[in-house]
C-alpha positions as CSV (number, residue, x, y, z in Angstrom):
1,X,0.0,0.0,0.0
2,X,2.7,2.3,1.1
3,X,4.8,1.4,-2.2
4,X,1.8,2.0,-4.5
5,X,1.1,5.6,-2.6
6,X,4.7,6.5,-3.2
7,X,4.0,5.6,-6.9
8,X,1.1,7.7,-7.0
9,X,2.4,10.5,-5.5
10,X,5.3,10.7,-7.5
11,X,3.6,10.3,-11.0
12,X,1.4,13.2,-10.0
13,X,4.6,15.2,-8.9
14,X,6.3,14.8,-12.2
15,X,3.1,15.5,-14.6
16,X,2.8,18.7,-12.7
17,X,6.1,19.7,-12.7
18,X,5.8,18.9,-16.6
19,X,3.0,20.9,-16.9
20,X,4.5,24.2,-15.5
21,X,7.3,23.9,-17.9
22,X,5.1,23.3,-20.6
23,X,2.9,26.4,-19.9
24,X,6.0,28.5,-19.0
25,X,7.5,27.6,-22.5
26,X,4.8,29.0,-23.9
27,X,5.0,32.3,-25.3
28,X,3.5,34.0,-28.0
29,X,4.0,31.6,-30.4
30,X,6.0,33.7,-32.7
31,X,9.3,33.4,-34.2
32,X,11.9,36.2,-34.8
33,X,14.3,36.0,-37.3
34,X,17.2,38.9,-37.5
35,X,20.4,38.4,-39.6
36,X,23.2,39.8,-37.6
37,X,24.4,41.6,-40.7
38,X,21.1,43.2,-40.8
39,X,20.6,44.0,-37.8
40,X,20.6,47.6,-36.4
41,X,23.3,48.2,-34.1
42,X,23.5,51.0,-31.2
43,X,26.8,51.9,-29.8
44,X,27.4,51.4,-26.1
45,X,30.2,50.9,-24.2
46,X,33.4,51.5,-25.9
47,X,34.3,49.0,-28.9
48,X,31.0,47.4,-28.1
49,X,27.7,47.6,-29.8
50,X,24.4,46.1,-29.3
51,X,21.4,45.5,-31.7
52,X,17.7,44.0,-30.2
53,X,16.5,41.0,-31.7
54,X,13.5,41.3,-29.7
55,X,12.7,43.0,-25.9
56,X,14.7,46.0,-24.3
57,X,18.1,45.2,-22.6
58,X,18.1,48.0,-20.9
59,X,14.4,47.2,-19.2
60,X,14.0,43.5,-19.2
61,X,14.2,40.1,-21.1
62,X,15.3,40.6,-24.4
63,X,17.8,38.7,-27.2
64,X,20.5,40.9,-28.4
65,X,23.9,40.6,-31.1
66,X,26.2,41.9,-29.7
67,X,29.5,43.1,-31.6
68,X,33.1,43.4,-29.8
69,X,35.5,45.0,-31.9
70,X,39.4,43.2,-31.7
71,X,38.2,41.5,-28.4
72,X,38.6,38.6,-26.7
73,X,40.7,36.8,-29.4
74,X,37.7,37.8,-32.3
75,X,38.7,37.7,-35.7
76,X,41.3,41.0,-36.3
77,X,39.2,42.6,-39.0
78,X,35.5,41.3,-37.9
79,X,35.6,41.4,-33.9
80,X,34.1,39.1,-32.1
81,X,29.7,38.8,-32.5
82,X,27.7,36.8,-30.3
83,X,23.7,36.3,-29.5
84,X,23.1,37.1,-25.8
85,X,19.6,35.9,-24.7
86,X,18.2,37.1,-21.3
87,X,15.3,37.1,-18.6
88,X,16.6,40.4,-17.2
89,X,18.0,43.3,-17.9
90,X,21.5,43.9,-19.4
91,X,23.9,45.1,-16.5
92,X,27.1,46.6,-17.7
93,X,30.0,47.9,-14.7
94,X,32.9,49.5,-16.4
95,X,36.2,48.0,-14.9
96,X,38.3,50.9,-14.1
């Protein structure tokens, strides 16, 4: 009886918990497609510009490109380009 409760009980536990995901993963349904080399980038900090895929960085979730230029071992004439993906705002602290 015990063993059959336990069964129970954690069948129920994992189709909720798969049911929260599924409803959290649910968003508007839509899909956004931006070609970095299309995209319209802002300056920001210095050698580094930004360009929204979708959302604000500067006010919540958003997905960004994101362009270093010579950085971090990035190709000498192209920089460095990456996606950044977020459920917050971008935060940005200048190292002195």
């Amino acid at each position: 009886m015990r063993r059959s409760l336990f069964v129970v009980a954690v069948s129920v536990g994992m189709i909720v918990a798969w049911s929260v995901g599924r409803v959290q993963g649910q968003g508007e349904g839509k899909v956004v497609f931006v070609a970095a080399n299309k995209a319209d980038y802002k300056a920001g900090a210095k050698g580094v510009s930004m360009a929204a895929v979708w959302g604000d960085a500067a006010a919540g979730a958003h997905g960004t490109w994101t362009k270093f230029d010579h950085w971090s071992g990035g190709d000498k004439k192209e920089g460095a380009l990456f996606y950044e993906e977020s459920s917050g705002k971008f935060d940005l602290i200048p190292a002195k």
